[in-house]
C-alpha positions in Angstrom: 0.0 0.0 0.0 2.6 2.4 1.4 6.1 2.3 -1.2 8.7 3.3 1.4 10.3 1.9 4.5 8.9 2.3 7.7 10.9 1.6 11.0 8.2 2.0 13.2 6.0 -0.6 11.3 9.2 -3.1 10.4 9.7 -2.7 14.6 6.1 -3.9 15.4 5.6 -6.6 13.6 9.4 -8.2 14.2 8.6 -7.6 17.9 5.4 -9.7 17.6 6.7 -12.4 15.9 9.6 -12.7 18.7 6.9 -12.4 21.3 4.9 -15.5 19.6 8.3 -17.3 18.9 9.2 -17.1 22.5 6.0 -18.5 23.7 6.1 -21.6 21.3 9.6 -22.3 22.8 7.6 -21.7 26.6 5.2 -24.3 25.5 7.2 -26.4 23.4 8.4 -29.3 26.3 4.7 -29.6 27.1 2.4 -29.6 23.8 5.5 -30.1 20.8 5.3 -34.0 21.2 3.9 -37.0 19.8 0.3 -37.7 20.7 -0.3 -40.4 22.9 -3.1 -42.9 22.9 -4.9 -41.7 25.6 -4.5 -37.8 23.8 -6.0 -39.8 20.2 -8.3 -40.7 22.5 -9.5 -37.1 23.8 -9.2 -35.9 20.7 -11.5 -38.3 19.1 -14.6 -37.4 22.1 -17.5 -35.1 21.0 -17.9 -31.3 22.6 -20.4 -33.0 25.0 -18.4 -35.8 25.8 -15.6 -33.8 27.2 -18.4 -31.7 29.3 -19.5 -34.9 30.5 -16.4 -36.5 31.0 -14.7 -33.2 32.9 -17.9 -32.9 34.9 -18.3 -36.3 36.8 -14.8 -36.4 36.9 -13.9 -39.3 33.8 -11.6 -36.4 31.9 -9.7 -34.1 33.5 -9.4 -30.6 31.7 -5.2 -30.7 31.9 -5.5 -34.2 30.2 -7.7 -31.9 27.1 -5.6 -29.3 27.0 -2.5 -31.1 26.9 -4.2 -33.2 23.5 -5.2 -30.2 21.7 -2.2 -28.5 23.1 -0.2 -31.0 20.7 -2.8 -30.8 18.0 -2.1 -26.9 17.8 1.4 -26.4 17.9 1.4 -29.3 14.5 -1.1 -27.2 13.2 1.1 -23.6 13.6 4.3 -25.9 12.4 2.1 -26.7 9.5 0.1 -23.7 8.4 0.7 -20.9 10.8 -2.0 -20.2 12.4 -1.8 -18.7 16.3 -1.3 -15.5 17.0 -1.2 -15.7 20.6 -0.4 -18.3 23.1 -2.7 -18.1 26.4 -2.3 -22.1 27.7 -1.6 -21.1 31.4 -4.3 -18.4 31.2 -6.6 -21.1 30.4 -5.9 -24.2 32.8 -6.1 -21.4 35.8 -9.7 -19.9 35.0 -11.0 -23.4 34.5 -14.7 -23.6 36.0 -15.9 -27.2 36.5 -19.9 -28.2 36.8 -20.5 -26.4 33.9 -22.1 -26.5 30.5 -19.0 -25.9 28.4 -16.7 -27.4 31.2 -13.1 -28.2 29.3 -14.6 -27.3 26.0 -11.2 -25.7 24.0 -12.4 -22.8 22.6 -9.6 -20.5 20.3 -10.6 -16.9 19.6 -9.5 -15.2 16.1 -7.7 -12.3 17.2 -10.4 -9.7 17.0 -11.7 -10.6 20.1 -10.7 -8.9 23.1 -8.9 -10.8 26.7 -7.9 -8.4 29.0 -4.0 -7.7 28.9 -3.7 -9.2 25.4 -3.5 -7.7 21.8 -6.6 -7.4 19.5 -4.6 -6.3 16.0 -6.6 -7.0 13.2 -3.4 -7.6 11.3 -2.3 -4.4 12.1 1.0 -3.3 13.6 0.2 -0.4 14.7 -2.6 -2.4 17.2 0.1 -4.6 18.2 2.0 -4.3 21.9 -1.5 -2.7 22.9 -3.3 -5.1 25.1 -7.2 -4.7 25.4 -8.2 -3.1 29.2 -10.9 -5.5 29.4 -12.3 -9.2 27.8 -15.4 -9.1 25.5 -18.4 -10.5 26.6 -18.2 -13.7 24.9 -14.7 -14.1 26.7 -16.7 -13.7 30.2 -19.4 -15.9 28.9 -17.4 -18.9 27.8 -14.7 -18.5 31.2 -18.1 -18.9 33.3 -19.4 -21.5 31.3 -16.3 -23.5 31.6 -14.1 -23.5 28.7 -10.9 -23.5 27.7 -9.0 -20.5 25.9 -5.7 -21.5 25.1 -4.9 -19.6 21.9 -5.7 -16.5 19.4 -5.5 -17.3 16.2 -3.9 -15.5 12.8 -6.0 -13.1 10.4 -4.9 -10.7 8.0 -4.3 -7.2 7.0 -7.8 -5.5 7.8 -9.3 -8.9 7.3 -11.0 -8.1 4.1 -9.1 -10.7 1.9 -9.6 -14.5 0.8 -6.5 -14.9 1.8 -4.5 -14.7 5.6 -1.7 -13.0 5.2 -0.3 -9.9 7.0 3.2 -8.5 7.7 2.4 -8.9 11.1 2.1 -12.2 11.4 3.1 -14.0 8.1 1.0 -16.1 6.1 -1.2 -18.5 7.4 -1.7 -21.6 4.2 -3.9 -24.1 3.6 -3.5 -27.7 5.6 -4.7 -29.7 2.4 -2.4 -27.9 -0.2 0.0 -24.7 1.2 -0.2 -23.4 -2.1 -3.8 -22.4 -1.2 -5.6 -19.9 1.6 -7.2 -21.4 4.4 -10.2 -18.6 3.6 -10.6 -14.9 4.8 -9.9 -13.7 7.9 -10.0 -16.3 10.2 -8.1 -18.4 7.8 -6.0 -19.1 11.1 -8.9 -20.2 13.2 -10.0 -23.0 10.1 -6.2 -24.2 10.0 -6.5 -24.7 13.4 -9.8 -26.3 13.7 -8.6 -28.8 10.1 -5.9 -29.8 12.8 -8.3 -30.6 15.6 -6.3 -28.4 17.4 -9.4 -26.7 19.1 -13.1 -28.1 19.5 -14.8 -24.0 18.7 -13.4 -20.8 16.8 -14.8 -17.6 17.7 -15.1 -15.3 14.6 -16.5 -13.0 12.9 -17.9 -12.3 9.6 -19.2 -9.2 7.9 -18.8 -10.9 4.0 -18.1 -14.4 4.9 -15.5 -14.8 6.9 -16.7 -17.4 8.7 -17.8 -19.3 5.6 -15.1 -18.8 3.6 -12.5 -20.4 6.2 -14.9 -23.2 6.8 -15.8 -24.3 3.4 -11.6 -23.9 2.4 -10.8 -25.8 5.1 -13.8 -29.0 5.5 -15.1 -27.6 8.5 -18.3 -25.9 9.6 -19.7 -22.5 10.6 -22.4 -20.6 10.5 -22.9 -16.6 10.3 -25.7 -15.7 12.9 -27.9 -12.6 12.6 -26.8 -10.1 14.5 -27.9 -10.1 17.9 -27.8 -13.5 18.4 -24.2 -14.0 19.3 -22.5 -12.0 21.7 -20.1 -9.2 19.2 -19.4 -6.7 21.3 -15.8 -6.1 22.3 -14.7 -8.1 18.8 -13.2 -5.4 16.9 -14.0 -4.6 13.6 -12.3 -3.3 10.4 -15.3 -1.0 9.7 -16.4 0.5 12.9 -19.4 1.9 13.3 -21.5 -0.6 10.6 -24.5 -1.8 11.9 -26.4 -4.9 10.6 -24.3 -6.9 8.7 -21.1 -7.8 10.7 -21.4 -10.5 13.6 -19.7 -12.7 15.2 -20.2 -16.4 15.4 -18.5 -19.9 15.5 -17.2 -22.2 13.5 -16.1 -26.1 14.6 -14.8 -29.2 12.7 -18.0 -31.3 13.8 -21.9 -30.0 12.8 -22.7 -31.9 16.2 -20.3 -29.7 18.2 -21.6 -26.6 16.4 -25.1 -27.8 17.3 -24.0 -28.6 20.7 -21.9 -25.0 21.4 -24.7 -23.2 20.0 -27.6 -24.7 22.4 -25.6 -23.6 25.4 -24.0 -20.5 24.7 -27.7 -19.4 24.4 -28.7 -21.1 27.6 -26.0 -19.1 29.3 -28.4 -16.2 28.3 -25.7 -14.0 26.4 -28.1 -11.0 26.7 -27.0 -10.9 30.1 -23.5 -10.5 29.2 -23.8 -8.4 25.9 -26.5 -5.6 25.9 -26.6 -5.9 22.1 -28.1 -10.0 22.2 -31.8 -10.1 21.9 -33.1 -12.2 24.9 -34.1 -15.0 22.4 -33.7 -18.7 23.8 -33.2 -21.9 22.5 -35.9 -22.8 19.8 -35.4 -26.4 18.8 -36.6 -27.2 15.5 -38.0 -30.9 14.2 -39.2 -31.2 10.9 -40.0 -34.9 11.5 -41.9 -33.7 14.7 -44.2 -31.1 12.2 -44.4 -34.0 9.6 -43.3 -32.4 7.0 -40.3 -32.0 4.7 -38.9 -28.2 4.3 -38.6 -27.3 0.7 -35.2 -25.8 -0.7 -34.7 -22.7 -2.8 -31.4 -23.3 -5.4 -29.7 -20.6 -6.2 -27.1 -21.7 -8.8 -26.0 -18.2 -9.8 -25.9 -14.6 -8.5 -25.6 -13.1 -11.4 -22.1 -11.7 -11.1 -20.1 -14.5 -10.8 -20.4 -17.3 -12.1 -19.5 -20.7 -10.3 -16.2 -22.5 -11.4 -17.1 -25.9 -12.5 -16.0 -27.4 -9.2 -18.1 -25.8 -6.7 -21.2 -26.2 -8.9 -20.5 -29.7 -9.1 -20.8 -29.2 -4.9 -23.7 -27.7 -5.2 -25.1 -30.0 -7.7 -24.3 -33.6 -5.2 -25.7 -32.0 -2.5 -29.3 -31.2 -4.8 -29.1 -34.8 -6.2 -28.5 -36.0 -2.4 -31.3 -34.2 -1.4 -34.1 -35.2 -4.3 -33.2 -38.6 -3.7 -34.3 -38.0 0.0 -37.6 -36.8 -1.1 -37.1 -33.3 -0.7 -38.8 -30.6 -3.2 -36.2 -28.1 -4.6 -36.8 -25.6 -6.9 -35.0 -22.8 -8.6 -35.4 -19.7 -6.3 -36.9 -16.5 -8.3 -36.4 -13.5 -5.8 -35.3 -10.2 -6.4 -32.7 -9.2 -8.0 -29.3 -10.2 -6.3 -27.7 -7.3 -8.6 -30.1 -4.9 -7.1 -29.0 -5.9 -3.1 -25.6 -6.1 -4.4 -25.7 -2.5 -5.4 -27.4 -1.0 -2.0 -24.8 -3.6 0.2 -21.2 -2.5 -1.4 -21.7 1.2 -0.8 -23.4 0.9 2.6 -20.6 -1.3 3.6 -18.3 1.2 2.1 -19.4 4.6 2.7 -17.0 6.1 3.7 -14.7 5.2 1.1 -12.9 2.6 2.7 -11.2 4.9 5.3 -11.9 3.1 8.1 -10.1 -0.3 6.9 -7.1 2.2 6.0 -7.0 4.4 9.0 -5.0 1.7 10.7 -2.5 1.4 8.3 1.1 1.7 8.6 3.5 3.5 6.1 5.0 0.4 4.0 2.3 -2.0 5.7 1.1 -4.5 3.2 -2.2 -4.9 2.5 -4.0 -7.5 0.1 -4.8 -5.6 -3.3 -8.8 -6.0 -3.2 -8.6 -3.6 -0.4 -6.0 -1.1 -2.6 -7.8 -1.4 -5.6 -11.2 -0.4 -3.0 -8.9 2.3 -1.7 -7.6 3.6 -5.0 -11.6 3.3 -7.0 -12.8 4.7 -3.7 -10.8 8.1 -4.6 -12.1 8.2 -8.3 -14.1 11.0 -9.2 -17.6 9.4 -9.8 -17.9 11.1 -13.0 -14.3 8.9 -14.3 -16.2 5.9 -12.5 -19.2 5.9 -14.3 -17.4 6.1 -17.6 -15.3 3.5 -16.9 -18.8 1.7 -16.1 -20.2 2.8 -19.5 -17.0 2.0 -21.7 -17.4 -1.3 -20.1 -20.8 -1.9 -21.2 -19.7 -1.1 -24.4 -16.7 -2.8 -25.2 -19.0 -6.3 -23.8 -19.2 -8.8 -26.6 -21.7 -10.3 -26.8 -23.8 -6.8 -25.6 -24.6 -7.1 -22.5 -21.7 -9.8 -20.8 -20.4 -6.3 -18.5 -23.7 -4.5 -17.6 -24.5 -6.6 -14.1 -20.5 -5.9 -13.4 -20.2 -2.3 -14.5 -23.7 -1.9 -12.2 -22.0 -2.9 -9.0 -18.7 -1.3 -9.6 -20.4 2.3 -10.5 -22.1 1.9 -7.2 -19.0 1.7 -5.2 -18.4 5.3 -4.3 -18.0 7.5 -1.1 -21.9 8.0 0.2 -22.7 12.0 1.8 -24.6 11.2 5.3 -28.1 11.5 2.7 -27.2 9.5 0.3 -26.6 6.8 3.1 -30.0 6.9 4.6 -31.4 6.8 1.3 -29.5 3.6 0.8 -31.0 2.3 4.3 -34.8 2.8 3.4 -33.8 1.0 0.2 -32.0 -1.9 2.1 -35.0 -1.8 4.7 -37.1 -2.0 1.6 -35.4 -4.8 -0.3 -35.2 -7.1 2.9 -38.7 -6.9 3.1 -39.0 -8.1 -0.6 -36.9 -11.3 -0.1 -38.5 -12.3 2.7 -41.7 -12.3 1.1 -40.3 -13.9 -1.6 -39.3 -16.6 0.2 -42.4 -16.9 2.0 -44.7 -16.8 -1.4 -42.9 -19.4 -2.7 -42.7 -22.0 0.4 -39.0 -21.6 0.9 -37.6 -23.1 4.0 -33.7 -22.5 3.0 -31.8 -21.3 0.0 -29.4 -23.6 -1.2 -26.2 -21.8 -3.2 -22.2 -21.7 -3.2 -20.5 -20.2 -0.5 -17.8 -18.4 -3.4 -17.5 -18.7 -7.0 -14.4 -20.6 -6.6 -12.6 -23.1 -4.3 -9.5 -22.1 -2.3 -8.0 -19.0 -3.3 -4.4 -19.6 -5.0 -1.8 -17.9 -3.3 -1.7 -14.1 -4.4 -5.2 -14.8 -5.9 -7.4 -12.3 -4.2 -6.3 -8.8 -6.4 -7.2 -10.7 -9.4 -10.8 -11.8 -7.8 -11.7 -8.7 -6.2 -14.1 -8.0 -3.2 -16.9 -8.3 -5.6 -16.1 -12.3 -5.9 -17.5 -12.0 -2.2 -20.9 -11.7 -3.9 -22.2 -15.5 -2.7 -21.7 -14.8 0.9 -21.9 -11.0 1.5 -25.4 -11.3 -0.3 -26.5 -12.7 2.7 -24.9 -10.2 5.2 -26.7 -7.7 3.3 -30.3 -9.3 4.4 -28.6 -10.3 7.4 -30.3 -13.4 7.0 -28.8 -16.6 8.8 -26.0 -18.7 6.4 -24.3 -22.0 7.3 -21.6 -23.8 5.4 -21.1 -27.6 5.1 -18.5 -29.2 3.0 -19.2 -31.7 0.4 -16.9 -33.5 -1.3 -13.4 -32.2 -2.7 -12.1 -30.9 -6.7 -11.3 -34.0 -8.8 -9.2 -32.9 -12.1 -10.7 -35.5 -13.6 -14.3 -34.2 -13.4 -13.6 -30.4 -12.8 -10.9 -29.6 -15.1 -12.3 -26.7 -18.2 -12.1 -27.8 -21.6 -8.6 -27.0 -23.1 -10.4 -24.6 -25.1 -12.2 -23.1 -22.8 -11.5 -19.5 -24.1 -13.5 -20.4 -27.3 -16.4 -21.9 -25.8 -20.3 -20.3 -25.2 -19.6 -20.0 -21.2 -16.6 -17.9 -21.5 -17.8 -15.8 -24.2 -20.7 -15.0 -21.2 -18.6 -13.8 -19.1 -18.4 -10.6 -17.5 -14.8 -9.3 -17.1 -15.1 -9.8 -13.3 -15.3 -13.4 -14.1 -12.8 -13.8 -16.9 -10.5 -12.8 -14.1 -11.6 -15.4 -11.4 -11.6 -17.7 -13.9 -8.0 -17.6 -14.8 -7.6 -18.2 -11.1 -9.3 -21.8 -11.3 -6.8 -24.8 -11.7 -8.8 -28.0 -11.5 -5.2 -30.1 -11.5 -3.4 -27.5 -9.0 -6.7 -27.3 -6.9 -7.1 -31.2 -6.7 -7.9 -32.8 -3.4 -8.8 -29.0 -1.8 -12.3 -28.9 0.1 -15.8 -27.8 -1.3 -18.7 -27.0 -0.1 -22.0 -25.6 0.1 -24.4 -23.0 1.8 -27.5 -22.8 3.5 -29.6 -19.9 4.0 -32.5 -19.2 6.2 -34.2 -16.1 7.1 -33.4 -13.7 10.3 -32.9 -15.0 13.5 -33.3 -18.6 12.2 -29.9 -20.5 13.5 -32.2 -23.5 14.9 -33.7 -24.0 11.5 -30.3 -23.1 9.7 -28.4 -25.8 11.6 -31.3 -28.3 11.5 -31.2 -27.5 7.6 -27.6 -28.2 7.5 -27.9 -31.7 9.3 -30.6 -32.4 6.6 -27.7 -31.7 3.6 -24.9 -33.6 5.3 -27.2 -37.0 6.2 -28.5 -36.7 2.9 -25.3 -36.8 1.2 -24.1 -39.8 3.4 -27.0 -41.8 2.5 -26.3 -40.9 -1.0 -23.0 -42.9 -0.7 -21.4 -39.8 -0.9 -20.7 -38.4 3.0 -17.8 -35.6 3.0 -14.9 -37.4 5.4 -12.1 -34.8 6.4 -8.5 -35.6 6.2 -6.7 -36.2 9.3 -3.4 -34.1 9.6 
């Protein structure tokens, strides 16, 4: 971002790095070791069965910590992925008898423990420990659980990949060419490992889906208010409803599980911001009936790579053979939601991600290129949008491209209220839509293509965010659950590709993410798809995504993670 040298920021980040290097060699007698049967054995119990085990006395939390101790530090050799080290911090405020006793629990580092950082990525947040912990940190101490580690995100977190001069980049555990997803890349790395039962993260454009579906785990973004946010810092401060925090696990059963009692710990007593909504347990076999699935199978923008529609296509195969009803989803225009979300999400130009910035700090070239359009006179923008349009052959390939990127301009304090009655508006739309049409859940990809390639997110753009954001934008409830994997012998484009009726359709946008997809380089890397349900509908959501992931097991084709 910045050209020249910067002591200052070259200072930070080299002292953070020694302070995490120093407390791997701390650790290192105790967790770098071979695992031992009775730790393969911990490793292997569910988020319930170490609750149950650590309260009547079967498991003891040291013998936990010290199995996904080990599990993490492979994991960081491997990939990484901790950003901070917190194992003593954790044995100490231990709490037995409760609901998430010796439950390990990372945290991405956006969320705030008292006397340690909270950077963002940024070095100019590092050395500053947070005054106070957040509420979920409170919540999950007297519920129990475990918090031995942070975990690594990027530069101002808006990238597909984790990467930041502060702590180095965090890779992929099924291919290191490849980005473990977003910005809590680190915390999927981690959970691939098994080297923590729950991530806390956040996600304001899929940032819990992202890392998830790159990495064969699950998550699921939760409206907001249903998950306790405050004190997890934010790139863009000051955004209301669209960016929440949530959590992520390598088992849908511990999700399930950590869900049901964070909520019976009644987080609205901990985090003004919760709504005081409990547990709603849904059963569709209980209401005898079957919920009927919405497909989405494109935005509009970007097209899906061959791979990931294959995903989406086993899981609606898996499903019809189940007996469920799908049908193509016909809602409003995704282009239209697109083109209200972008500049809300960026009205002020972006000068809140940059604010932190250090001179010569590197940041991931989305966000430079959303810096640099961001300063473009709107005039210069919207002929750029225009002589896109109409260079497009055949007519039309650019115009749902140039719509979005005309839109994504600095907003005065009018034009952004205007933009909220429009978003209060279009909400209001989907819902119905969804309702007039019987939907239970929309079924789509969580991104247009599978794990990013290394130094692929310039070329992709923010606007490849489209699948996932979308649903930030309604701040509708979205969970991910992998699939199946790329095979280069099913996914791989035509050798003339560039000739054929699909790439001709294009949109410039997706020429670009296209060049990105390597079937053969990208063999063996996760997929996955996503599952929407309206606000405040995590019960249904997570019942929904049970429904996909038995379905595709009885299917003969259940989604079995690699073990690291």
């Amino acid at each position: 971002m910045f050209p020249f040298f910067n002591q200052e920021h070259a200072d930070s980040c080299q002292r953070k790095q020694e302070a995490i290097a120093t407390q791997v060699t701390h650790y290192a007698s105790l967790y770098d070791r071979p695992l031992t049967d009775d730790d393969a054995a911990v490793l292997k119990l569910s988020l319930v069965d170490i609750v149950d085990g650590c309260n009547n006395g079967s498991q003891s939390p040291a013998a936990v910590l010290n199995a996904f101790g080990k599990r993490a530090f492979a994991a960081h050799a491997a990939t990484n992925c901790l950003a901070d080290l917190m194992f003593d911090e954790a044995a100490k405020a231990y709490a037995p008898g409760q609901p998430l006793s010796g439950v390990p629990v990372s945290l991405k580092d956006v969320v705030n423990v008292e006397g340690h950082d909270t950077t963002l990525g940024f070095s100019s947040k590092a050395h500053k420990p947070a005054a106070a912990d957040a509420p979920i940190v409170r919540l999950l101490r007297d519920a129990g659980a475990l918090l031995p580690v942070k975990t690594t995100v990027p530069t101002g977190l808006l990238s597909f990949e984790c990467e930041s001069d502060l702590f180095g980049r965090t890779s992929n555990p099924y291919n290191p060419a490849f980005s473990p997803g977003a910005s809590t890349g680190g915390g999927a790395a981690l959970l691939a490992y098994g080297g923590s039962k729950i991530e806390i993260a956040t996600d304001i454009g899929g940032s819990v889906r992202y890392p998830a579906a790159y990495c064969g785990v699950y998550g699921m973004k939760a409206s907001c208010g249903r998950f306790p946010s405050a004190g997890c810092q934010t790139c863009v401060p000051g955004l209301e409803g669209m960016q929440t925090a949530s959590p992520m696990a390598r088992s849908l059963d511990d999700l399930q599980a950590f869900w049901e009692r964070v909520v019976g710990m009644k987080p609205w007593e901990y985090d003004y911001t919760c709504v005081p909504v409990p547990w709603r347990s849904v059963d569709f076999l209980h209401e005898d009936r079957k919920p009927r699935w919405g497909v989405m199978w494109n935005d509009g923008l970007m097209t899906p790579t061959p791979a990931c529609k294959r995903a989406l296509v086993y899981a609606v195969d898996a499903l019809q053979e189940q007996g469920y009803e799908l049908v193509d989803f016909d809602g409003p225009s995704i282009i239209e939601g697109l083109r209200i979300g972008f500049p809300l999400a960026f009205a002020d130009g972006g000068k809140s991600v940059a604010a932190p910035l250090s001179p010569s700090e590197s940041i991931n070239p989305a966000i430079g290129m959303l810096l640099s359009a961001a300063r473009l006179p709107l005039l210069l923008k919207q002929a750029v949008a225009s002589y896109l349009r109409w260079r497009s052959t055949p007519i039309g390939r650019n115009d749902s491209y140039a719509a979005v990127l005309e839109a994504m301009h600095p907003q005065t304090v009018a034009q952004e209220r205007e933009l909220v009655i429009k978003l209060q508006d279009y909400r209001v739309r989907f819902a119905d839509a969804m309702r007039e049409q019987g939907i239970d859940f929309i079924l789509t990809v969580p991104h247009p293509l599978p794990p990013m390639p290394k130094n692929g997110t310039g070329k992709a753009t923010l606007l490849a965010a489209s699948y996932a954001f979308f649903y930030n934008i309604l701040d509708f409830v979205a969970g991910v659950v992998p699939t199946t994997y790329v095979d280069k012998n099913l996914d791989s484009l035509p050798p003339n590709f560039q000739d054929t009726p699909l790439h001709a359709g294009l949109n410039d946008g997706e020429r670009e993410l296209f060049s990105l997809y390597d079937a053969e380089a990208m063999h063996g890397l996760p997929l996955a798809v996503q599952i929407v349900g309206k606000r405040f509908e995590e019960e249904k959501v997570l019942e929904g995504m049970q429904i996909v992931r038995n379905a595709l097991k009885a299917s003969g084709r259940p989604f079995i993670q690699r073990d690291f």
